[in-house]
N, C-alpha and C positions, 0 to 999 in steps of 0.2 A: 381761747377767744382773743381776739385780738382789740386791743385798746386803744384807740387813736387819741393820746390826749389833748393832740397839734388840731383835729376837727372838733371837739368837743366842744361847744357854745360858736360856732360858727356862724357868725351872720350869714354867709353866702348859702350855709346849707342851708339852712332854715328857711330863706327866703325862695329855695330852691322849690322846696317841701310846702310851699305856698301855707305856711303854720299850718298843717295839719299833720307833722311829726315831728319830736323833738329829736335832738340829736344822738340819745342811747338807743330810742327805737331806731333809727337811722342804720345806728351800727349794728347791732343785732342783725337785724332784717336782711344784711346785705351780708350778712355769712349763713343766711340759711336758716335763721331760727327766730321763736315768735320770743316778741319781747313784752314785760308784765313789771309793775312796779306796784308796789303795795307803800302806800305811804302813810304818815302820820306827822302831824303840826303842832307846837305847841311853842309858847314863848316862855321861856328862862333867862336866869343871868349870866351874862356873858363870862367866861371866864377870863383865865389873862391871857391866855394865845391866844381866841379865839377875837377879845377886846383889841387887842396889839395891833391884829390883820384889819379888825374893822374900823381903826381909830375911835374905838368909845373908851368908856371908865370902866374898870371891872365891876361887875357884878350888876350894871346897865341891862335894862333889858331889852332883848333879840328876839326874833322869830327865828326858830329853827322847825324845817322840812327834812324828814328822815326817812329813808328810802328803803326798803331792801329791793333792789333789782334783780329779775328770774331772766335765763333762757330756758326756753321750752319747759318751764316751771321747777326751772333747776335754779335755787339762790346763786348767783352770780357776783355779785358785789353789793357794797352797802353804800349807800353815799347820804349825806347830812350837809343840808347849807342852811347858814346863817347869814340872816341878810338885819341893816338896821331895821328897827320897827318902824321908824319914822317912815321908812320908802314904801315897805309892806303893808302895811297897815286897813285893810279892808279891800285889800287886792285878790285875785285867785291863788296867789301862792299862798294865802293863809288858810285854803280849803284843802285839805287831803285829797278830795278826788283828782285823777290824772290830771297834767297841765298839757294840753296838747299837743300844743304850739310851742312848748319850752317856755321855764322860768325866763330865760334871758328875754324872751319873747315880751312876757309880760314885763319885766323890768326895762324895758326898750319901749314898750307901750305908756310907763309912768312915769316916761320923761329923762330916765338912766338909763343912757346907751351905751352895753359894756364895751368899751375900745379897746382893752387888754389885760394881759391876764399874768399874774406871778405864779409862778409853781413853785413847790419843795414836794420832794419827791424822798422821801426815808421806807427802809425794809425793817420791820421788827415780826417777833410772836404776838399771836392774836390774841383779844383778851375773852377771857372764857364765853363773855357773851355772845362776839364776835364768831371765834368758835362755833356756838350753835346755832349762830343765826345762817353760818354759812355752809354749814354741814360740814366742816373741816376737819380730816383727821389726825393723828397725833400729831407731832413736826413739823405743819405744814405753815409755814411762813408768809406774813400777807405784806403787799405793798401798800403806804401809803402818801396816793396823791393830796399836798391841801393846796387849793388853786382858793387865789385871792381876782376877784373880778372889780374892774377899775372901770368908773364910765368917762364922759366925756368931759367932765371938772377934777379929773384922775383924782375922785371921791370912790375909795372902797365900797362894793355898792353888796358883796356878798362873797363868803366865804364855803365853796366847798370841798370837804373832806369824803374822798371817796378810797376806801377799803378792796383791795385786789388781792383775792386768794393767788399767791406763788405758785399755784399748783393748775391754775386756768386761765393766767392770763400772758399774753405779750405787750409790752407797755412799748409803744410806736409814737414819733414824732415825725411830722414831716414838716422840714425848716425850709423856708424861700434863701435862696444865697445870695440875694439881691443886699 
């Protein structure tokens, strides 16, 4: 599969997709395959990377949205964003069921328009969880993306960490040279 991380919260797609798809189903969809996200919500304390990226204090607490992502009901990738509570706080992203339109969507609806976005990008072995959640077999090494999203008072507005099996993805950027 291919991973556009350069499209991934894209205003223009989205506004393309008139919010009636987020930007995984976007990608999916457009290599041929049906897209399914199984999610679950809960608010914890931030740790200290996770605090770092979203400028709070450790152990503050967050809303994190954790995802396993399927193609054609094959586990695909895992993705987990943490966003302040303060911004979340009785919006759609605290309800598990799909978000249509895209998280970004809804965060651009509460008044946080993501403007831009930091990535770190590291490869390690996956942790046995991770493992079973993604059906991976022995050696099989995953990528991880953690993109930090920035709105328009370049206020950290969410933090997510998405998991790529090395053995199903290509990880794609496409750069403006301007």
């Amino acid at each position: 599969m291919r991973y556009y991380a350069s499209l991934t919260g894209s205003r223009r797609k989205r506004l393309e997709e008139g919010r009636r798809r987020d930007t995984f189903r976007q990608q999916i969809e457009a290599q041929g395959k049906t897209a399914r996200q199984d999610s679950t919500v809960e608010v914890v304390p931030a740790d200290a990377e996770i605090a770092s990226h979203l400028q709070v204090q450790p152990g503050e607490a967050v809303a994190v949205r954790r995802r396993v992502m399927h193609a054609d009901d094959q586990p695909l990738q895992l993705g987990d964003s943490y966003y302040p509570l303060s911004i979340v706080q009785d919006s759609k992203i605290m309800d598990p069921a799909p978000v249509v339109e895209g998280t970004d969507q809804v965060l651009e609806d509460l008044g946080h328009v993501p403007t831009r976005y930091e990535d770190e990008i590291t490869w390690r072995m996956p942790s046995a969880e991770e493992a079973t959640k993604l059906y991976l077999g022995p050696a099989t090494p995953v990528g991880r993306l953690l993109r930090t999203s920035f709105d328009q008072e370049d206020r950290p507005i969410e933090v997510y960490q998405v998991i790529l099996p090395g053995d199903r993805h290509v990880l794609l950027y496409e750069v403006d040279a301007e």
